[in-house]
N, C-alpha and C positions, 0 to 999 in steps of 0.2 A: 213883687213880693220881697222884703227884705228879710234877709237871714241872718240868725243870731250867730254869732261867732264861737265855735263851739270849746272848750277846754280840752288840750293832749293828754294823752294818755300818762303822760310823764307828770302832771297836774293830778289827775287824778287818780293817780296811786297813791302818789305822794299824803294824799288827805287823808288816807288809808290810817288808822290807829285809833285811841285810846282806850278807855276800860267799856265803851257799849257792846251791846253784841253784834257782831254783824255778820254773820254764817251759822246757820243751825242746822242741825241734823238729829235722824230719830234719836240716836242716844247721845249728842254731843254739840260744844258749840267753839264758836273761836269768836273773843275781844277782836277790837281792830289794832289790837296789837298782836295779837297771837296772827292775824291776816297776813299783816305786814311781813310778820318775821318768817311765817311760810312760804311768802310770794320771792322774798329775798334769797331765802334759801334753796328752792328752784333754780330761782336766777344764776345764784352762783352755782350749781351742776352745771346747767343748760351752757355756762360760758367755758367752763372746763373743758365742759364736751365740745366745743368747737362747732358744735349742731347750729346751723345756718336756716335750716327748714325743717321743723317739729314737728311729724305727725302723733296722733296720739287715738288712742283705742280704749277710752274710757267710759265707765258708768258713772251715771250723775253723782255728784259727793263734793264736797269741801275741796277736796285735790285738783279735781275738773278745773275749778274756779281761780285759784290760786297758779294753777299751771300756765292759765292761759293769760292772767295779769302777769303772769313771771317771763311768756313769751314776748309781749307786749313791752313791758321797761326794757329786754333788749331790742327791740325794735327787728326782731327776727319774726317768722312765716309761719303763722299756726296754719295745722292741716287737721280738722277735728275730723275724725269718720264716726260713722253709728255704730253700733255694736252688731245692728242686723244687718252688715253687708258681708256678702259671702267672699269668704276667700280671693276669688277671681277677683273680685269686687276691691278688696283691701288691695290687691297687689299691681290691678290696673291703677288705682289712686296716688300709691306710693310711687310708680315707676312714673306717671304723667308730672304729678307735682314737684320730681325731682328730692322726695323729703330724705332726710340723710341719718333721720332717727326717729325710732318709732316708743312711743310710751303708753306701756301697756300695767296691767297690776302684776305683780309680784310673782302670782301664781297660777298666770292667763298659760293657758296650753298653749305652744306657737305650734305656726303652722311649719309643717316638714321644710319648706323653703328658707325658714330662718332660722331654725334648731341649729343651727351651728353656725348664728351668728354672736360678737361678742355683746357683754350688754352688761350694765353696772345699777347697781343703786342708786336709785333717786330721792327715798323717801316716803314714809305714808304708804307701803303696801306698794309703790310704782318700782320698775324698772326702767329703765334705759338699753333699748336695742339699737345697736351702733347697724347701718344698710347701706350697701352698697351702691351710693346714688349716681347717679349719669346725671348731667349737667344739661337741664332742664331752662330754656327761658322762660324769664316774668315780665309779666309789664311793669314797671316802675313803681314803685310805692308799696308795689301786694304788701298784705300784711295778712290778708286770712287768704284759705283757699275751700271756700265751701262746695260740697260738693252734692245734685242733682242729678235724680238718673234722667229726667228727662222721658224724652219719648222710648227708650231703649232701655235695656239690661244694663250697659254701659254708662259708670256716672261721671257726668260733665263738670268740672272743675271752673267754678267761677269765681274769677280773684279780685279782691276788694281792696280797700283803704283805709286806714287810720280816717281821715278825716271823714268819710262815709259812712264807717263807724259812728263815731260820736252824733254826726249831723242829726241821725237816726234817734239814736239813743236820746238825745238833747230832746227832740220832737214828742216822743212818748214822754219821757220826763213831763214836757209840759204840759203835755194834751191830759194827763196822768192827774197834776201836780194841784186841783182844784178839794179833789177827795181825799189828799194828805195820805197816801197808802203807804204804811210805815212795814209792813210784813210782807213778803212775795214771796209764794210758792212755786219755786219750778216744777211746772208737771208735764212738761215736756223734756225731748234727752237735750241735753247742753252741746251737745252736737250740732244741731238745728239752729240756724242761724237765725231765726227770730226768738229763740228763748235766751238764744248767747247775749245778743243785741237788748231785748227785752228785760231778761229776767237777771241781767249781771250789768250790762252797762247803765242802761236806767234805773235800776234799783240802786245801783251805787251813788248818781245823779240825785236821786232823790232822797238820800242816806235814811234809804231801807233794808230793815234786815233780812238777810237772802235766806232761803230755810232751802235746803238741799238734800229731800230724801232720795234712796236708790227709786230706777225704775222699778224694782219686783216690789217695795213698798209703796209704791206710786197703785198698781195692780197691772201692771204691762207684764207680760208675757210673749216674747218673739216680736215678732212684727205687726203685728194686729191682735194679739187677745189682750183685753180688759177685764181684769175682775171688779166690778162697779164696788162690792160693798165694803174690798181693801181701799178704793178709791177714795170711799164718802169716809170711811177709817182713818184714813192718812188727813183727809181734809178737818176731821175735827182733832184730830191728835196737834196740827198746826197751828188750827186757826189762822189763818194766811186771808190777810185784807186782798191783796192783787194774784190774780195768776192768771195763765192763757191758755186756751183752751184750741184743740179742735174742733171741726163739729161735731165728730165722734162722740169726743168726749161729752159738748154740751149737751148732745141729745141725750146721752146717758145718763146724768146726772137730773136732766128735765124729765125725763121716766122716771128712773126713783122718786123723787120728789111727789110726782104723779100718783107714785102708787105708795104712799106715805112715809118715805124713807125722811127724814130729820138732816139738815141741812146745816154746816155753821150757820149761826146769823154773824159773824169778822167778815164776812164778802164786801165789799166794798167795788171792786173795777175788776170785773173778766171781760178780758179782750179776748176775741175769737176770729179767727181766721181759716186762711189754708183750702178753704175751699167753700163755696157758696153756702151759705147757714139757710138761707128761706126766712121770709118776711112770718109767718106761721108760727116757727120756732124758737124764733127769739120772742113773739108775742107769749109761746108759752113757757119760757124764760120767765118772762119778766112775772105772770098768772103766780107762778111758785117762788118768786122773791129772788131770783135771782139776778144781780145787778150786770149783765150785759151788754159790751159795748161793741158790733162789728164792724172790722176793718178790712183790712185790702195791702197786701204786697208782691215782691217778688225778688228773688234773689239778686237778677241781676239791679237792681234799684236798693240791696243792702236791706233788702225786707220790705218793714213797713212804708206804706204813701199814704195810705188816705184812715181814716178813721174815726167812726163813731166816738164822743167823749160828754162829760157834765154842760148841759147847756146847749148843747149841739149836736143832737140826735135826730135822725128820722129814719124811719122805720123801711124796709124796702134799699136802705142804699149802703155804702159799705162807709160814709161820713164822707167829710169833707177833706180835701190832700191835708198833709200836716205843715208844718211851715217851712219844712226844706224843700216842699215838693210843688210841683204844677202839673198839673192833669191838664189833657186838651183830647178832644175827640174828632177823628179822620177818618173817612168814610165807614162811620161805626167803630171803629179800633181803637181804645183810648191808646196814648204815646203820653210817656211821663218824662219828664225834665227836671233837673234839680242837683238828683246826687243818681250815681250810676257805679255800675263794676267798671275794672281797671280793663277787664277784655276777659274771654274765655279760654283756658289751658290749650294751649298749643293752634292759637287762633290769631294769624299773623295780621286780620282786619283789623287797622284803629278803631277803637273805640267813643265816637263822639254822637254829641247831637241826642236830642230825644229818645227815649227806648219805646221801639216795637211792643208793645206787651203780650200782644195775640186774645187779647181777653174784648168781647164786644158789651159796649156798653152805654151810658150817656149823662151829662151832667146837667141837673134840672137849676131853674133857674137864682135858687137858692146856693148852688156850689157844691153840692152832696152830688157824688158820684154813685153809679147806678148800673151792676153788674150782669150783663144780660147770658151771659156764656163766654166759651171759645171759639173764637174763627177755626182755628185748623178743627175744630169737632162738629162744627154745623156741619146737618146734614140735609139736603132736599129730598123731599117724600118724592115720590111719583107724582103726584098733585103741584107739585110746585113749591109747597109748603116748607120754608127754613125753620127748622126745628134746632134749639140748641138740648143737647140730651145733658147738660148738669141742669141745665132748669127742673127736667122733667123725673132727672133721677134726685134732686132735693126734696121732691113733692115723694116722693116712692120710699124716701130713708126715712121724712118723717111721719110715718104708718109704724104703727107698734108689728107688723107681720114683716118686714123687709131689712134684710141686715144690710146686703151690699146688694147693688144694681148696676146694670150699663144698660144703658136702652140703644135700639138700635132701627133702623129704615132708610137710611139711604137710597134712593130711588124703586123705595118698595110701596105699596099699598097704604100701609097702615106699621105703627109701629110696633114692635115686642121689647120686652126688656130680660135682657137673662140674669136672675137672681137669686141670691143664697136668703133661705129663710131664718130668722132666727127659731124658728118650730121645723126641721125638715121634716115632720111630721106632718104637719098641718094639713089637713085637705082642701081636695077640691074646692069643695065648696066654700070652704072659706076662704079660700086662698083668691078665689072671684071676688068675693062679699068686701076683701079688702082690696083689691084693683080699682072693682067700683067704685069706693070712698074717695082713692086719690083720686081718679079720672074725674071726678063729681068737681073738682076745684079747675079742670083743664080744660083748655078752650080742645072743640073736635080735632084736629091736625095734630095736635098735641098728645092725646090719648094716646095710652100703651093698652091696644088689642088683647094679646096675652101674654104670658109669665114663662118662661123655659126654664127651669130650674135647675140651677147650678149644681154641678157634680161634686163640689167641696169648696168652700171658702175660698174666696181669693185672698192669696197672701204673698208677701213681697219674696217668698222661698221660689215656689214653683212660677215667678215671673209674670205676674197677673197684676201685682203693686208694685208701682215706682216707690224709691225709699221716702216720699213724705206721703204713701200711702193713697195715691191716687190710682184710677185703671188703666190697666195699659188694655186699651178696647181693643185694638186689634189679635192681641194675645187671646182677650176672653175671648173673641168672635171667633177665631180659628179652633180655638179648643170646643166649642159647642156649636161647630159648623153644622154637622150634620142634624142635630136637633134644633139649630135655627130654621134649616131648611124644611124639615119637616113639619113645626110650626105655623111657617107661611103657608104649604102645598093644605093644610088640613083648612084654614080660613078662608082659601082663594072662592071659591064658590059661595060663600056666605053672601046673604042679601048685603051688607055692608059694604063690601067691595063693590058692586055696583051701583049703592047708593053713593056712594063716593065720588063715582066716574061720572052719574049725573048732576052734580054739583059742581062737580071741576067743568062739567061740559056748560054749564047755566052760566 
């Protein structure tokens, strides 16, 4: 597969100007002249400050964007964090990353640790906190430092490249570049290295105008609430031809719709990612008009690989790789090739060769890749039976009765899922009437038995969500240990379990 040669970052800044608009926000907008001269004027702090390694602590806005192209023409170490990592969270980042200044807004509370550190004006509401950094190795090139909690509380720092960068950005540009999407709305935080990658380098690529409301206009709330009808608010207030979504988000927006909520008709290309969407739900995507295209990435690979686009859709798979990338499948494991991180913080193993992904899957013989779970999550029933539980917890979120799920069986009987309702009201009865529905799609091995309901939302505070909002299952399992087990002791004698053991016996 040949690759196209992608333009530096020093190229494309520089194209940065004249009188169109190209940054918008709810109540304001910047020329790509006003761009320019904001990005320049970062630059020159950022150089004063003698800051070699940028972190920064910001909500989405015109600044975010302008900050990180300011980081970028000096060819210094952006460190974006979310806004919902907690403290411990912010100051294991800073101390790992080695970052030497931290940029926060104006009139951000600090935490007791840096209260009486020095810090200057930046500009636009920002300051500059001068930290006291320890001398931190990189691999060569770093140029971002995104960060992943991974499996643990603790987030991993995975450092990337200018030209991984672009490679990336170049690809969605293209894959983008048939439907002409001239308006992008970030609705994810600019934190997040597929909106950074997506919604600021590709839309520049494609000299799209970037619209940059806050998250609290977005309808986000902490780490996980959504107010949908600020959502579908902010979305007409835009009119935004591209944006990317979760699946949170899509499902949300495919409910209202559902239940008659008025939608722009500017949609043009929602890419969706982040975690399994279901062949279901994008069918009911598309039922309510909305232009849907699902893909596939990972950080260490600089985000996106593979993806749905104009012309080149099927239904069931996450698209075809993009053109910087090659996909190949190994004993079920897809391993991706192409573009890669530079290595992981404080991770002294070279970096080469194909990336592990950990995700199982397969490529049909059209080239569309074809997401079947996680390796480290499959689990074996009792029965023998490999279960991957994002299959079975995608069939369970899209039921209008299930907010958040982990299913669980590991060498158990029959499986259970422990779940937050959006009704913690709801009953019994119903709460069966809706199990049954999803099961009614599942082959038998697959079925979730029944429902242990969660004691309070999982949310990325009390350790239950990794920060791009995934489960950490072992956390939920241990917190509703005891009403797991209780669940299984109440079914063990059911005809089922026996009917079970004589089918595994046949």
């Amino acid at each position: 597969m040949s690759m196209r040669i992608e333009p530096s970052f020093d190229r494309l800044i520089a194209g940065i100007g004249g009188d169109a608009v190209r940054v918008r926000w709810t109540d304001g907008h910047w020329t790509g002249d006003d761009f320019a001269a904001r990005i320049r004027s970062y630059a020159d702090a950022l150089r004063d400050s003698g800051a070699q390694r940028i972190a920064s602590r910001l909500d989405n806005g015109p600044e975010w964007l302008a900050l990180d192209l300011a980081i970028r023409s000096l060819g210094r170490v952006h460190v974006p964090l979310p806004t919902f990592f907690t403290p411990g969270q912010v100051a294991h980042a800073l101390a790992s990353s080695g970052a030497d200044v931290l940029v926060l807004p104006a009139d951000a509370a600090l935490p007791e640790a840096f209260a009486a550190l020095p810090s200057r004006a930046l500009g636009d509401g920002m300051r500059l906190v001068s930290l006291p950094a320890q001398p931190v190795d990189l691999p060569e090139g770093t140029v971002v430092i995104t960060f992943t909690s991974g499996t643990t509380g603790t987030p991993k720092g995975v450092c990337l490249g200018a030209d991984a960068l672009l490679a990336v950005a170049g690809s969605l540009a293209e894959a983008a570049g048939p439907l002409s999407a001239k308006r992008h709305l970030c609705l994810m935080p600019l934190s997040t290295l597929l909106e950074n990658v997506g919604g600021l380098y590709a839309a520049l690529l494609s000299d799209a105008e970037i619209v940059v409301p806050s998250l609290g206009e977005i309808g986000y709330s902490g780490s996980a609430g959504l107010d949908v009808p600020t959502l579908i608010a902010c979305l007409h207030r835009h009119r935004p031809e591209s944006a990317i979504l979760l699946p949170q988000l899509l499902l949300a927006l495919v409910m209202a719709a559902e239940r008659g909520a008025a939608l722009p008709d500017s949609l043009k290309f929602l890419a969706v990612g982040g975690g399994r969407v279901g062949e279901t739900l994008i069918a009911r995507a598309g039922a309510v008009g909305l232009p849907v295209f699902e893909g596939y990435g990972l950080s260490e690979c600089a985000s996106v690989v593979c993806l749905n686009r104009p012309g080149a859709t099927r239904a069931g798979s996450v698209g075809r790789p993009l053109q910087h990338a090659r996909v190949s499948v190994r004993d079920g494991e897809l391993f991706v090739e192409g573009v890669r991180m530079l290595g992981y913080l404080g991770d002294e193993v070279s970096r080469h060769g194909p990336v592990a992904t950990g995700d199982l899957g397969h490529i049909d013989d059209d080239g569309f890749v074809h997401i079947t779970g996680r390796r480290k999550h499959l689990f074996i029933t009792a029965f023998g039976r490999n279960v991957s539980p994002e299959w079975v917890e995608s069939e369970l979120l899209q039921h209008p009765a299930f907010a958040q799920a982990v299913v669980h069986g590991e060498a158990r009987p029959f499986n259970i899922a422990i779940a937050w309702l959006r009704d913690p009201a709801l009953g019994d009865e119903a709460l069966r009437a809706a199990l049954d529905a999803v099961n009614r799609a599942l082959p038998d091995y697959a079925r979730v038995r029944d429902i242990v309901r969660a004691d309070a939302l999982f949310t990325f505070a009390d350790g239950l969500l990794t920060s791009n909002g995934r489960p950490r299952r072992d956390a939920i399992l241990a917190r509703h240990a005891d009403a797991v087990e209780a669940c299984y002791a109440r079914h063990a004698s059911e005809p089922i379990f026996f009917d079970h053991l004589q089918e595994s016996a046949a």
